[in-house]
PAGU-991202 format. One record per residue (C-alpha): residue number from 1; x, y, z. Coordinates in nm, 2 decimals. Last residue first. Layout:
! PAGU-991202
@seq:NUM px:X py:Y pz:Z
...
This chain:
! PAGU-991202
@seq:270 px:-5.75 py:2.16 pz:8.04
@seq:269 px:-5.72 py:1.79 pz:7.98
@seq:268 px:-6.00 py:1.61 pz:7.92
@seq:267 px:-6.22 py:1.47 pz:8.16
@seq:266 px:-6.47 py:1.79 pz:8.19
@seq:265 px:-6.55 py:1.70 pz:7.84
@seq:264 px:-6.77 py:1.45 pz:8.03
@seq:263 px:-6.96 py:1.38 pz:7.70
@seq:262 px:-7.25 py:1.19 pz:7.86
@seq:261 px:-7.39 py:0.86 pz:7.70
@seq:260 px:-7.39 py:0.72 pz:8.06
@seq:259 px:-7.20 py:0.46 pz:7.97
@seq:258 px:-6.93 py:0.67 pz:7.81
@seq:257 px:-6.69 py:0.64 pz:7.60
@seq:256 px:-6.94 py:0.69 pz:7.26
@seq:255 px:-6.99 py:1.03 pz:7.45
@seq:254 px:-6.74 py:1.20 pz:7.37
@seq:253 px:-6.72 py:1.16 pz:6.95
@seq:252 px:-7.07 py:1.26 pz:6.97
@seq:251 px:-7.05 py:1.52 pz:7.24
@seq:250 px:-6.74 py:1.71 pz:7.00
@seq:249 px:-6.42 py:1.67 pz:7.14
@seq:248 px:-6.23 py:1.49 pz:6.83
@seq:247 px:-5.86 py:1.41 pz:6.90
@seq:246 px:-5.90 py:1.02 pz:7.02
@seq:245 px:-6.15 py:0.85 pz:6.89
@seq:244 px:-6.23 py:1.10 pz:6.56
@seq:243 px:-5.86 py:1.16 pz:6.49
@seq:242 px:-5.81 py:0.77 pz:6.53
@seq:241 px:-6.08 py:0.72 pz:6.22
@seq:240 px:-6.41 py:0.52 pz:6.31
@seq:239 px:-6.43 py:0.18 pz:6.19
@seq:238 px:-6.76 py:0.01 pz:6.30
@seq:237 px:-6.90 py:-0.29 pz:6.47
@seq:236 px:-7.27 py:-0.36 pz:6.59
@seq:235 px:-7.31 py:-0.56 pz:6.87
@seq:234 px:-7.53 py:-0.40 pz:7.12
@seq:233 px:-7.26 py:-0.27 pz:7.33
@seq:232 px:-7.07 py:-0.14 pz:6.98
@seq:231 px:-6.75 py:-0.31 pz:6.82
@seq:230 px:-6.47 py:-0.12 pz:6.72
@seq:229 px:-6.23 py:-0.13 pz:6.43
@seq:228 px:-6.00 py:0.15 pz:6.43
@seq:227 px:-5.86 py:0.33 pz:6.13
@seq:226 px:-5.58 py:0.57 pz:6.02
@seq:225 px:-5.53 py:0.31 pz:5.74
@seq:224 px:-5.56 py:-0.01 pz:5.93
@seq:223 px:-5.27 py:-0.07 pz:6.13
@seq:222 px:-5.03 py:0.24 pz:5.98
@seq:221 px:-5.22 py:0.47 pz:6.19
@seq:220 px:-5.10 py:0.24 pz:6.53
@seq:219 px:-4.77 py:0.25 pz:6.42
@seq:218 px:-4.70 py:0.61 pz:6.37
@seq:217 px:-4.84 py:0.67 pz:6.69
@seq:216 px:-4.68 py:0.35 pz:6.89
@seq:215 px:-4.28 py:0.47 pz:6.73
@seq:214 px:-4.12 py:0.30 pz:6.98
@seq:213 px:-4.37 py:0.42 pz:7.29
@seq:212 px:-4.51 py:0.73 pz:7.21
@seq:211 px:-4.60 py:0.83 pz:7.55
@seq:210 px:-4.96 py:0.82 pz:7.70
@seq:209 px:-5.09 py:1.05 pz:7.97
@seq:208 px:-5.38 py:1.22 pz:7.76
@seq:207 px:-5.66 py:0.94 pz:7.75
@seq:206 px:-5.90 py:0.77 pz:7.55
@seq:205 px:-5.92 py:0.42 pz:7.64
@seq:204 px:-5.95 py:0.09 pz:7.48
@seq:203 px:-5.77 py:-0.14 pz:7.72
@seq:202 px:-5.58 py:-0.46 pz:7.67
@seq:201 px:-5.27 py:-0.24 pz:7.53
@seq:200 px:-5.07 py:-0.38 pz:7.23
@seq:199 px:-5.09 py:0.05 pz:7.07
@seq:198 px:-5.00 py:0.37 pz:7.23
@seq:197 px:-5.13 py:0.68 pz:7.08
@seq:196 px:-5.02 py:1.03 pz:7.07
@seq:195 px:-5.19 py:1.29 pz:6.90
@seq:194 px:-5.39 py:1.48 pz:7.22
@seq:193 px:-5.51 py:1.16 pz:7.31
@seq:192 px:-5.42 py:0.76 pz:7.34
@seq:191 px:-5.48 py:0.44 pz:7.43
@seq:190 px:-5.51 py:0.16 pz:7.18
@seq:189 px:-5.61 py:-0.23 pz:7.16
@seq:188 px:-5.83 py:-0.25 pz:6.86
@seq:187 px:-6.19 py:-0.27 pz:7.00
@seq:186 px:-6.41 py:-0.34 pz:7.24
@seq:185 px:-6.74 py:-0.21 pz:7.41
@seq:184 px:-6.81 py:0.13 pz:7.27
@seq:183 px:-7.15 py:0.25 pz:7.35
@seq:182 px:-7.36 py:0.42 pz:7.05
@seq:181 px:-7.59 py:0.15 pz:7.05
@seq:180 px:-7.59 py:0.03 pz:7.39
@seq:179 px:-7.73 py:0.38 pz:7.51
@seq:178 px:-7.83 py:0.41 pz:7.86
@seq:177 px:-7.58 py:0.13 pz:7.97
@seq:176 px:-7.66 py:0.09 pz:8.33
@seq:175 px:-7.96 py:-0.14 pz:8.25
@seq:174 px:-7.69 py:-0.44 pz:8.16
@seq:173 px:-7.52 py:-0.39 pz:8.50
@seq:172 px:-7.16 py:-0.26 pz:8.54
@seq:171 px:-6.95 py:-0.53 pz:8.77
@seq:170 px:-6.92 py:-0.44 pz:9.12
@seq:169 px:-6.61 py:-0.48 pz:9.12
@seq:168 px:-6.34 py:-0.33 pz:8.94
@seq:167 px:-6.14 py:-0.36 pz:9.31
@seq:166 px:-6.05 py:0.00 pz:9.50
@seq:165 px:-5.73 py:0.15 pz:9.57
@seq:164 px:-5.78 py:0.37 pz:9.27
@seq:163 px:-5.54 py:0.15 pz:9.04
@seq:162 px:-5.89 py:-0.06 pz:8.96
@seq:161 px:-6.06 py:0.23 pz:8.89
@seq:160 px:-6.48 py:0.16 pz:8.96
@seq:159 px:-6.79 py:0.07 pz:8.88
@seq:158 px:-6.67 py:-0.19 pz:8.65
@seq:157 px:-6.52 py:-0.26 pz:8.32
@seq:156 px:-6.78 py:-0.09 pz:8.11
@seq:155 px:-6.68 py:0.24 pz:8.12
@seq:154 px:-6.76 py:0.53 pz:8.31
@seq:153 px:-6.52 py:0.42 pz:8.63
@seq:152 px:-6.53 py:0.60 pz:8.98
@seq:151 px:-6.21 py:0.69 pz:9.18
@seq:150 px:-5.99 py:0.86 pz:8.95
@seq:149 px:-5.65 py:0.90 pz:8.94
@seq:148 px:-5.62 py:0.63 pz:8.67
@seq:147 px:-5.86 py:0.87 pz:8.46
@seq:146 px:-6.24 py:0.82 pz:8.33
@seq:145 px:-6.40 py:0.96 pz:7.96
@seq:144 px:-6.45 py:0.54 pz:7.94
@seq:143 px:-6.25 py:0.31 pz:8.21
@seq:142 px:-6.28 py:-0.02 pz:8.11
@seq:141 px:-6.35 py:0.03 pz:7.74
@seq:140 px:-6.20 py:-0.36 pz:7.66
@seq:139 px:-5.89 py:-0.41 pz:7.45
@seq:138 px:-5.79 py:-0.58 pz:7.14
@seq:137 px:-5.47 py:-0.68 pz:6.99
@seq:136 px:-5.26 py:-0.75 pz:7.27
@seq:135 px:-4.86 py:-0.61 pz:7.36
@seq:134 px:-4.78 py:-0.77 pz:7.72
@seq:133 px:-4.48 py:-0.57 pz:7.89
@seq:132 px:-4.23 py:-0.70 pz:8.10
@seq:131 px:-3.98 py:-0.77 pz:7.76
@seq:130 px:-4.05 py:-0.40 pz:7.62
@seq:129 px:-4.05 py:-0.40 pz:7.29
@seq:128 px:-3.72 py:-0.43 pz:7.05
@seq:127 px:-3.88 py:-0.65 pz:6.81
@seq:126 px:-4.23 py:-0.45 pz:6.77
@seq:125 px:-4.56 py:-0.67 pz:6.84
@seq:124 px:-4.76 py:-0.73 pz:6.51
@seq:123 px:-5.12 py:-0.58 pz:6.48
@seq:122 px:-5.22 py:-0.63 pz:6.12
@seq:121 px:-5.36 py:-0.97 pz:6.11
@seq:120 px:-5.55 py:-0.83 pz:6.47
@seq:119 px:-5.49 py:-1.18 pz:6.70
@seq:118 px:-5.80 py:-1.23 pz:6.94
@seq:117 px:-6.00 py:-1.35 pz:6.74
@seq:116 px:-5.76 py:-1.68 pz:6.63
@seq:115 px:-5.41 py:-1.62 pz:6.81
@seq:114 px:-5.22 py:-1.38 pz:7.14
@seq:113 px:-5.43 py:-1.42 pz:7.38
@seq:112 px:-5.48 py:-1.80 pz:7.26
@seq:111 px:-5.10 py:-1.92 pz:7.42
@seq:110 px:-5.02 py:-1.64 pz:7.66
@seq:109 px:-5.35 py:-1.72 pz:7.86
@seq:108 px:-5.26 py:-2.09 pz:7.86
@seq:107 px:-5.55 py:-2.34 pz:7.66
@seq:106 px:-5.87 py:-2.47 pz:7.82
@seq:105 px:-5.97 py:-2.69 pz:7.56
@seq:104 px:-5.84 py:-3.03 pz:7.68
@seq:103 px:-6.05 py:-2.99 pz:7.98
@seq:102 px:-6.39 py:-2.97 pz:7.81
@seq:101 px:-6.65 py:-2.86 pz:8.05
@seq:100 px:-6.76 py:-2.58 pz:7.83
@seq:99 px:-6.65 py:-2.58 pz:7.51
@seq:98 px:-6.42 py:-2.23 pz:7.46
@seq:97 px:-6.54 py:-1.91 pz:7.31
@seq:96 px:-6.83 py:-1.80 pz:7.56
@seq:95 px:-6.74 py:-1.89 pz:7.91
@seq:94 px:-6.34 py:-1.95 pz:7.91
@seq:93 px:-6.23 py:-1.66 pz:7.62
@seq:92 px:-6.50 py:-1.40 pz:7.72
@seq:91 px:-6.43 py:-1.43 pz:8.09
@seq:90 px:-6.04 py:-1.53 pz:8.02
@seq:89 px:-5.99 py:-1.14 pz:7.83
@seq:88 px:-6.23 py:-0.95 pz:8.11
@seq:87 px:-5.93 py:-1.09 pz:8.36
@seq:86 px:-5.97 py:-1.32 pz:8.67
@seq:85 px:-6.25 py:-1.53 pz:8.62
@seq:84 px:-6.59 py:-1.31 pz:8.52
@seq:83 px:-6.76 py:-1.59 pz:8.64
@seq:82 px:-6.59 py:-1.67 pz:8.93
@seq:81 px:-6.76 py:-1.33 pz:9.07
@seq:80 px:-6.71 py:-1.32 pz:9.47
@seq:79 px:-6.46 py:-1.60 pz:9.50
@seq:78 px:-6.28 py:-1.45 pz:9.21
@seq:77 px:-6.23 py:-1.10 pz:9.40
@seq:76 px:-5.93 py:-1.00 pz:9.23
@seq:75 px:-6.14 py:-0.96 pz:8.89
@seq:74 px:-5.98 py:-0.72 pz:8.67
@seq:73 px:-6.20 py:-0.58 pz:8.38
@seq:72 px:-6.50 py:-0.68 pz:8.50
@seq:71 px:-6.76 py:-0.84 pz:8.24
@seq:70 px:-7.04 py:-0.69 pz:8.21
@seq:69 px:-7.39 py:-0.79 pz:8.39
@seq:68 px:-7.70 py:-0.96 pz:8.29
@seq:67 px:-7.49 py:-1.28 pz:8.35
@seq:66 px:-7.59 py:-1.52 pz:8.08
@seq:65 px:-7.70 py:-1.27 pz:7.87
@seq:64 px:-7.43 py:-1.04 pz:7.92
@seq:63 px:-7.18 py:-1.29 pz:7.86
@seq:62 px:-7.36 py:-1.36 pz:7.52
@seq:61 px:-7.37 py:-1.03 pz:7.41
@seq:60 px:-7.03 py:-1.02 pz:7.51
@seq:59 px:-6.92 py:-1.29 pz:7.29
@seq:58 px:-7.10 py:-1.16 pz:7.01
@seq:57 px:-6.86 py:-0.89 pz:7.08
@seq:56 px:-6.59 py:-1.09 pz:7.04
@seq:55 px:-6.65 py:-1.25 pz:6.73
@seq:54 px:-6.74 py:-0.92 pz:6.61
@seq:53 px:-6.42 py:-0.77 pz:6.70
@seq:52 px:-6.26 py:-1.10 pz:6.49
@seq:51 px:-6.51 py:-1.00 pz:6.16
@seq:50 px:-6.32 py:-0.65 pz:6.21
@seq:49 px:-5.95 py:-0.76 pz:6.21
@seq:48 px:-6.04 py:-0.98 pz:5.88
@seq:47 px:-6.23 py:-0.66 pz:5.73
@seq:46 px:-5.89 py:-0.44 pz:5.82
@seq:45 px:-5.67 py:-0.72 pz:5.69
@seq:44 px:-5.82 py:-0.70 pz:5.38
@seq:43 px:-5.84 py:-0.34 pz:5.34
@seq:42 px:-5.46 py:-0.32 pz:5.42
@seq:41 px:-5.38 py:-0.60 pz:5.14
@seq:40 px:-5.60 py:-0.38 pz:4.89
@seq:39 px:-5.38 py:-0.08 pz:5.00
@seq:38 px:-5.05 py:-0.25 pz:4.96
@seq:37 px:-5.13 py:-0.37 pz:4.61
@seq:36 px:-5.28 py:-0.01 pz:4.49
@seq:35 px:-4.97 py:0.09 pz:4.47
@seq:34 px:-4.79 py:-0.21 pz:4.32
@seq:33 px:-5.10 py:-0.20 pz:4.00
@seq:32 px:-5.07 py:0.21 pz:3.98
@seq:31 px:-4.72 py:0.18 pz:3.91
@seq:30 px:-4.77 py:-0.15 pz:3.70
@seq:29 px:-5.03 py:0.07 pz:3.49
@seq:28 px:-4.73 py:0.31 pz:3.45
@seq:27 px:-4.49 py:0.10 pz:3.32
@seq:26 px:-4.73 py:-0.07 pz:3.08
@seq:25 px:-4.83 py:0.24 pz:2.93
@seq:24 px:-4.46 py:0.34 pz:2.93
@seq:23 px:-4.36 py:0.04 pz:2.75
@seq:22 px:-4.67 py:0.12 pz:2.53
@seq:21 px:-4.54 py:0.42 pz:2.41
@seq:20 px:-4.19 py:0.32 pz:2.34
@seq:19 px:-4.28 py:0.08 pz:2.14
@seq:18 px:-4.53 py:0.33 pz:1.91
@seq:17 px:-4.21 py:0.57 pz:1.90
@seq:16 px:-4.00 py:0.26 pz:1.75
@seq:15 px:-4.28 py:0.14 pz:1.49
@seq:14 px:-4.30 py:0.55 pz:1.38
@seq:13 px:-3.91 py:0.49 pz:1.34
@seq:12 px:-3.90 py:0.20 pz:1.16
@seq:11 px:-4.18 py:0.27 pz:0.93
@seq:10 px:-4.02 py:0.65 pz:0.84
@seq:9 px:-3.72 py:0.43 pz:0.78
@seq:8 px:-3.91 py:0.21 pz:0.52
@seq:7 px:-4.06 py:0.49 pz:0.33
@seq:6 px:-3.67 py:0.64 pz:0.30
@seq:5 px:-3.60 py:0.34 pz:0.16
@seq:4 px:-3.92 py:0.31 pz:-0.09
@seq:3 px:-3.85 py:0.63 pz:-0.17
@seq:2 px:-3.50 py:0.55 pz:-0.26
@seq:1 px:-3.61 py:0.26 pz:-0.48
């Protein structure tokens, strides 16, 4: 009888170390399960961000086709182009992704800008931004390798800067693009170089002058996982990593700005 009692313990407490065992089992596969939650959601978002910069550049395509010309970034000289209307943004939006001639479609800038393609799921404007300041999901390489200060434009937004005293126009040919497949057309909306990047711009645009707006860096690498999803001249999209846009200074992470397919590393900052 006292074996048997002493058999019984032994039972219990084998039965009590198994127990144990498989509550940390299950502890640690629910670890694993709520970490690898977040990053499932990111991918997702990423893939939904990336079928809306293929919307968009089909878009393109199309203006280009119908125009054998880019859009212009800035168009103050409607009477001159009414088909690029006045921003790249209404071009794509009023040509190619609205019914033509139907009234009731023609929705307010603010309204669509900011829904459908051109709304990144993971791109959400900050609470305490700027109230004078737009924040959009997706912008256009206007100005490629090219500065502000600049005169002439190496993107696709027009021959030249805007800011330079000078209109976008005239717009940037379809010929003028040596290399459609390696040319960037549109993409998340960021700006950035040298480790900082600001994010809600309507430009795509490597450059040094950029401040870290609210926390923009840290934001803009939490979008899509250090990721950027970018859509080629000729329609193809891909996600290159921020280091690679916007710290990399080799000719193939150079020239992808350019519509010349030139690395102008004479553009960055000495």
């Amino acid at each position: 009888m006292k074996h048997r009692l002493n058999t019984d313990k032994k039972d219990s407490a084998f039965t009590l170390v198994e127990l144990l065992v498989v509550i940390a089992i299950i502890a640690i596969l629910a670890a694993l399960l709520l970490s690898a939650i977040p990053q499932a959601k990111g991918r997702a978002l990423r893939i939904q961000c990336a079928n809306n910069v293929r919307q968009l550049g089909i878009a393109l395509q199309a203006f280009v086709t119908d125009n054998n010309v880019y859009p212009l970034f800035a168009n103050p000289d409607y009477p001159q182009y009414p088909e690029h209307m006045k921003l790249w943004m209404v071009a794509l939006q009023e040509t190619e992704l609205s019914v033509p001639g139907n009234s009731t479609n023609h929705i307010r800038f603010s309204k669509w800008s900011g829904e459908g393609v051109w709304k990144c799921p993971a791109a959400n404007k900050p609470p305490n931004w700027p109230e004078h300041m737009g924040y959009e999901s997706y912008g256009y390489n206007w100005y490629g390798m090219s500065s502000k200060l600049e005169t002439n434009s190496l993107g696709l937004g027009g021959h030249y800067i805007w800011n330079a005293g000078h209109s976008s126009a005239p717009p940037i040919s379809e010929s003028e693009v040596v290399s459609p497949s390696e040319m960037m057309a549109i993409g998340d909306g960021l700006e950035g170089g040298n480790g900082i990047i600001r994010d809600g711009t309507w430009i795509l645009w490597r450059t040094d002058n950029e401040e870290d707006l609210l926390g923009s860096t840290k934001r803009s690498y939490a979008r899509h996982q250090g990721k950027a999803n970018v859509v080629f001249c000729d329609g193809h999209v891909e996600s290159p990593t921020l280091p690679f846009l916007f710290e990399d200074t080799s000719d193939d992470a150079l020239s992808r700005w350019n519509r010349d397919h030139q690395p102008h590393r004479e553009k960055l900052s000495p």
